[in-house]
C-alpha positions in Angstrom: 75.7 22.3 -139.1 72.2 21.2 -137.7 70.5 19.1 -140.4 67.2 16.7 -140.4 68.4 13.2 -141.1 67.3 12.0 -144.0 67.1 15.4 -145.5 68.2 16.2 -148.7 70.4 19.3 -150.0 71.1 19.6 -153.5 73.2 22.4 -155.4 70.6 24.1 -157.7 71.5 23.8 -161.0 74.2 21.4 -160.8 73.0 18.5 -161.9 71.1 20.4 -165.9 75.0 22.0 -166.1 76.3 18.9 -166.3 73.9 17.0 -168.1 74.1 19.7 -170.5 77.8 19.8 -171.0 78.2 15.7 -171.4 75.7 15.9 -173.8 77.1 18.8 -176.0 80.5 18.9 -175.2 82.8 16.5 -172.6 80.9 12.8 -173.2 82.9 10.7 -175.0 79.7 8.7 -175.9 78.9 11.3 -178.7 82.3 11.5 -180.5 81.3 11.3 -184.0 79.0 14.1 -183.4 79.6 17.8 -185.2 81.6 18.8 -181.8 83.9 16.8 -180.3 85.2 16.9 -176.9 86.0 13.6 -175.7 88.7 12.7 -172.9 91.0 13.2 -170.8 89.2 16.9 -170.4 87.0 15.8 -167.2 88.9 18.2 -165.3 87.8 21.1 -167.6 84.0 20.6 -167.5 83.6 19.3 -163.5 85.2 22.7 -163.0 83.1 24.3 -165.3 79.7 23.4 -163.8 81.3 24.0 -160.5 81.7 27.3 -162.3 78.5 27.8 -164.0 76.8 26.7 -160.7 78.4 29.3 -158.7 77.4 32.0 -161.0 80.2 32.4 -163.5 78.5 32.6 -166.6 80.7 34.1 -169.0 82.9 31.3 -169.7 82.4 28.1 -171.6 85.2 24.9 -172.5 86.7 26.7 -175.0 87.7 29.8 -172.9 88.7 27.3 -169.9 90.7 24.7 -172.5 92.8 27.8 -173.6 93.4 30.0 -170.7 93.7 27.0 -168.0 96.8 26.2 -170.4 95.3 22.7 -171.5 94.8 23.7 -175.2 98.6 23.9 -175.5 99.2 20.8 -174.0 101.0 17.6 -176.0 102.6 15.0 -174.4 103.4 11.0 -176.2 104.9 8.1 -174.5 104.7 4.5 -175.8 103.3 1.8 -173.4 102.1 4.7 -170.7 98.7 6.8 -170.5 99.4 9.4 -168.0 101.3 11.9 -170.6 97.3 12.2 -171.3 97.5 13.9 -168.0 99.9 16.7 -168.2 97.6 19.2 -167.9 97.1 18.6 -164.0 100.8 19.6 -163.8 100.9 22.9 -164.6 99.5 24.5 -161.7 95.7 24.4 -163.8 94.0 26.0 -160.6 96.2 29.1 -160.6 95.8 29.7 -164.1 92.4 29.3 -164.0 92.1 31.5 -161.0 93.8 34.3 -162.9 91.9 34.1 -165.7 87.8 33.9 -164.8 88.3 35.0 -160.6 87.3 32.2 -160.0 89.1 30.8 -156.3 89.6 27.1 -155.9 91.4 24.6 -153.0 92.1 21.3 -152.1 90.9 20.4 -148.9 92.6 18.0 -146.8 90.9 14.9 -144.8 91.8 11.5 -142.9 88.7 8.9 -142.9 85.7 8.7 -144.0 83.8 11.2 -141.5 86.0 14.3 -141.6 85.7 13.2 -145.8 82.0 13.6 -145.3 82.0 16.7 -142.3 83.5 18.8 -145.2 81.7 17.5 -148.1 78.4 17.8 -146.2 79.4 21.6 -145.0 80.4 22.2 -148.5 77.2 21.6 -150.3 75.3 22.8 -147.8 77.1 26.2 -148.7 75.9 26.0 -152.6 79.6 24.7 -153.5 79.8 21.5 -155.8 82.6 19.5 -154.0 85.2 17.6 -156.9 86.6 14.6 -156.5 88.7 12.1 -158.1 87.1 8.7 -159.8 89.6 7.3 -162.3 89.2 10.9 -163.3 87.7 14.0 -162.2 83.9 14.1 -160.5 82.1 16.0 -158.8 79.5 15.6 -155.9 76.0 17.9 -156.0 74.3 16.6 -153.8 73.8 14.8 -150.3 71.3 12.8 -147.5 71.7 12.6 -144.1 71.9 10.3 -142.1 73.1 9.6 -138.3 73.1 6.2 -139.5 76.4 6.2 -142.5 74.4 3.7 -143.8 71.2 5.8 -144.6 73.5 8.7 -146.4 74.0 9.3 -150.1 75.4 11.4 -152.6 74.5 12.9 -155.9 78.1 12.1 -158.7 78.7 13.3 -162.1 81.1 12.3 -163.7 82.1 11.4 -167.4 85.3 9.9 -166.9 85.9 6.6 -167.7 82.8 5.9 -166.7 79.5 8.2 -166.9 77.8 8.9 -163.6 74.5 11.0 -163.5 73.6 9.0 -160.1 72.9 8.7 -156.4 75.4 6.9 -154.5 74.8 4.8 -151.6 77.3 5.2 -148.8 79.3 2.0 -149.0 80.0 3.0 -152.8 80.7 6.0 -152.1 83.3 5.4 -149.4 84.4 2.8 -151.8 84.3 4.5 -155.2 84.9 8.1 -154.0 86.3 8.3 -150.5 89.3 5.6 -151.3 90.2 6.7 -154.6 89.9 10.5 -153.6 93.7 10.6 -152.7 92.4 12.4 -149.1 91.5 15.8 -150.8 88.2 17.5 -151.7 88.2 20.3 -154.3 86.2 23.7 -154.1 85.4 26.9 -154.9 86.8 29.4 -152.2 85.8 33.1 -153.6 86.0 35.6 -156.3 89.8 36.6 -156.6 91.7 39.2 -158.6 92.1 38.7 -162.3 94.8 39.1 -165.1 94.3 41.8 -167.5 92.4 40.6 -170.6 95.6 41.6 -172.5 98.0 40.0 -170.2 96.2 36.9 -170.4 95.9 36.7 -174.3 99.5 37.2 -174.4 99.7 34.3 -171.9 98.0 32.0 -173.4 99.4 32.8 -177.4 103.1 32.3 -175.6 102.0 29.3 -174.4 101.2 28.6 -177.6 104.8 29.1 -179.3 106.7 28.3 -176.4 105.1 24.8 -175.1 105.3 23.6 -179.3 108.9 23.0 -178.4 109.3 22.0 -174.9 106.6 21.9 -172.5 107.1 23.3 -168.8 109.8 22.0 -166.0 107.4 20.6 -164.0 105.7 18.4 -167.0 109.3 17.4 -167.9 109.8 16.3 -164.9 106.9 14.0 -164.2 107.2 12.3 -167.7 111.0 12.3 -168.4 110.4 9.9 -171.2 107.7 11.6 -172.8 107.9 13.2 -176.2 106.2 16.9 -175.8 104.7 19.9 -178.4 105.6 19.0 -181.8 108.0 16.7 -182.2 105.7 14.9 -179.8 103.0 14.8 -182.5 105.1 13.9 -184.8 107.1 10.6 -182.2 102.8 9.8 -182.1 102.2 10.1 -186.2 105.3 7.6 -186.7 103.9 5.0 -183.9 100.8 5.2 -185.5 101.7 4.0 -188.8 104.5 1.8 -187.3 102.3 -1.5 -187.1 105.0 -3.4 -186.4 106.6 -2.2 -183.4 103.1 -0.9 -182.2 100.4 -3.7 -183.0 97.6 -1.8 -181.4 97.2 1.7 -181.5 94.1 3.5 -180.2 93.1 7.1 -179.9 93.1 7.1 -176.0 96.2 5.7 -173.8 99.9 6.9 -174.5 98.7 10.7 -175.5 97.0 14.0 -174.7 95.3 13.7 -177.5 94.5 17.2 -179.4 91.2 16.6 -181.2 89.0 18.3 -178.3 91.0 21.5 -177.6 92.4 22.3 -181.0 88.9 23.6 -182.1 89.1 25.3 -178.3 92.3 27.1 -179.2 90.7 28.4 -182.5 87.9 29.9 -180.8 89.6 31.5 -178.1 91.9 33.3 -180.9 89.1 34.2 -182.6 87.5 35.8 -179.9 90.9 37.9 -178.8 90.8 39.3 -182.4 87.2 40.1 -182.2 87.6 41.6 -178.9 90.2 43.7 -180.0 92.3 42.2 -176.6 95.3 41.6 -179.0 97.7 44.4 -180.8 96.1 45.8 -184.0 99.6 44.8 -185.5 99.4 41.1 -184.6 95.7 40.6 -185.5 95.9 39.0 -189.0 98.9 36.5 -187.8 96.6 35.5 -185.1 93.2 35.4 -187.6 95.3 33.1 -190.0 96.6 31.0 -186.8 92.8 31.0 -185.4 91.9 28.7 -189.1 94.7 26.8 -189.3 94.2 25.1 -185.4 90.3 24.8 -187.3 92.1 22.9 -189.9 94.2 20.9 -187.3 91.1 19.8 -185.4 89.5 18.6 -188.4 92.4 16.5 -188.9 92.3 15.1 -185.2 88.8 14.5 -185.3 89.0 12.2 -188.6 91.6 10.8 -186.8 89.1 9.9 -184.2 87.2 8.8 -186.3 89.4 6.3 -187.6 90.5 4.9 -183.6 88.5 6.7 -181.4 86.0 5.6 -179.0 83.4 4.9 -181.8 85.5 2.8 -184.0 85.3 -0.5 -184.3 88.1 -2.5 -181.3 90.1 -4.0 -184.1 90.5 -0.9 -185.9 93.8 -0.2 -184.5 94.8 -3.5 -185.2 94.2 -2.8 -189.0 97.3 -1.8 -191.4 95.0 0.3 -193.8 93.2 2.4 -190.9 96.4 2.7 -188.6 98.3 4.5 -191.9 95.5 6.4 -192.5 95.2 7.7 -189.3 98.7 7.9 -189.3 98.1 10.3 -192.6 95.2 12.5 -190.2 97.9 13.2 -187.7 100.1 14.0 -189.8 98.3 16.5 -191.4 97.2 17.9 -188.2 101.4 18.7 -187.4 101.3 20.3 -190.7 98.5 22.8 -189.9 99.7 23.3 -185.9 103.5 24.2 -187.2 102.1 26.8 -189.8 99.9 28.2 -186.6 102.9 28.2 -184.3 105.2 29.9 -186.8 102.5 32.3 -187.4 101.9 33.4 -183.4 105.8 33.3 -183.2 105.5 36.2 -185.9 102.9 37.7 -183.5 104.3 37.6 -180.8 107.5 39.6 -182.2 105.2 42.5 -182.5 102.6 42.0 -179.5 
């Protein structure tokens, strides 16, 4: 590819996507707002505007949380934050594939100029290029240079830290080169896609099925994790066990639920509405669709209580760990009566 130096190519549209989605939806910076999707969902929304930027317009976090699997997702492990992570282990890509069309790889490199070559060629086709950064980012944007030193890149990312930014090229070989584990990420091109009904029935057996023991693969990489419910309820029992736990925060040690409930209630909503699910299992799915709206307004006073926006010593506090203790607790009350009522669906479907 014959470019200028010093030139400058950036993905149209990129750049207001994302500043659009930390704002309303991923940023962790607004979790006391009337929508909450904080952490660890960076995966979700880079592949989103990667999405949105490559003309997939008919899908928003909520579709992607529930059909990428991520919405059925619980994992808990004392002293340990990557059960926060399961969702990259369940072949997330795939899913995702089969359920927008949407094709996506992982592109090999060794050093830092085949790692540019293909980010450079990438961008230069329209194509975001995702990274990692602590967690997921993405790169919209580039200039030239013969000279390394003269090239830069455009990263998002609202991980664990925000970035809305140009990078120089010793930060990003740094920041994005070292800690991309040698892969880029990208969209390939439109692929074949599950059957609306297939992949409601998908997703709702997810549901049922991951409430009591999560996939082999998941199991696998965190053997000492608690999953699904009785996950919940191994987290609701450290919470209010100040003793054994002196510090308990809404972050580390969980995948915690208070984004993507609300995502899986939507998305159940709109397979009723869409008339995708049975006529015989609609009003089991309507009632379960409410009752995952009751569990995320559980988690997100929850969050409230240790989140991001609470004061540090909150979770050092008897009084606000046992309440929070209370909110998750409620939460496992309204997820079981959801799950036993998509089981009940699910006989019929």
């Amino acid at each position: 590819m014959d470019t200028d130096v010093g030139s400058t190519t950036v993905i149209a549209g990129a750049q207001k996507i994302f500043e659009d989605l930390a704002e309303d939806v991923a940023s962790h910076v607004h979790a006391t707002r009337d929508h909450v999707y904080p952490q660890p969902h960076t995966y979700l929304t880079t592949h989103l505007v990667c999405m949105k930027a490559a003309g997939w317009t008919n899908i928003d976090f909520d579709t992607l949380a529930a059909v990428s699997g991520a919405s059925a997702l619980f994992g808990f492990q004392p002293g340990t934050f990557t059960p926060k992570y399961a969702l990259l282990h369940i072949e997330i890509d795939r899913r995702i594939e089969e359920a927008t069309g949407f094709g996506w790889e992982w592109v090999r490199f060794e050093g830092t100029e085949e790692a540019w070559r293909i980010l450079r060629e990438t961008i230069a086709s329209h194509r975001a290029v995702k990274g990692w950064y602590g967690e997921s980012i993405l790169y919209s944007g580039i200039v030239e240079g013969d000279d390394p030193q003269e090239r830069k890149v455009l990263a998002l990312c609202d991980g664990s830290d925000y970035l809305d930014e140009w990078w120089g090229w010793q930060e990003f070989c740094e920041s994005g080169i070292q800690q991309g584990k040698g892969s880029w990420g990208r969209h390939t091109e439109p692929v074949a896609m599950l059957a609306p009904d297939t992949l409601a029935l998908r997703v709702v057996r997810d549901l049922v099925d991951w409430a009591g023991e999560h996939p082999q693969e998941v199991r696998h990489r965190f053997p000492e994790a608690a999953f699904g419910l009785a996950g919940i309820a191994a987290y609701r029992d450290a919470c209010a066990d100040v003793d054994a736990y002196p510090d308990c925060r809404a972050c580390h040690d969980v995948n915690p639920q208070w984004a993507v409930r609300n995502s899986t209630a939507r998305y159940l909503e709109r397979i009723v509405a869409g008339d995708v699910a049975p006529p015989a299992t609609r009003e089991a799915i309507r009632k379960a669709a409410g009752l995952y709206k009751d569990a995320y307004a559980a988690w997100r006073q929850f969050n409230q209580l240790l989140g991001p926006a609470a004061p540090e010593s909150a979770g050092r506090r008897p009084g606000i760990r046992h309440a929070a203790a209370r909110s998750i607790d409620d939460a496992l009350r309204f997820e079981t009566q959801a799950i036993r009522l998509l089981r009940k669906a699910l006989k019929v479907w």
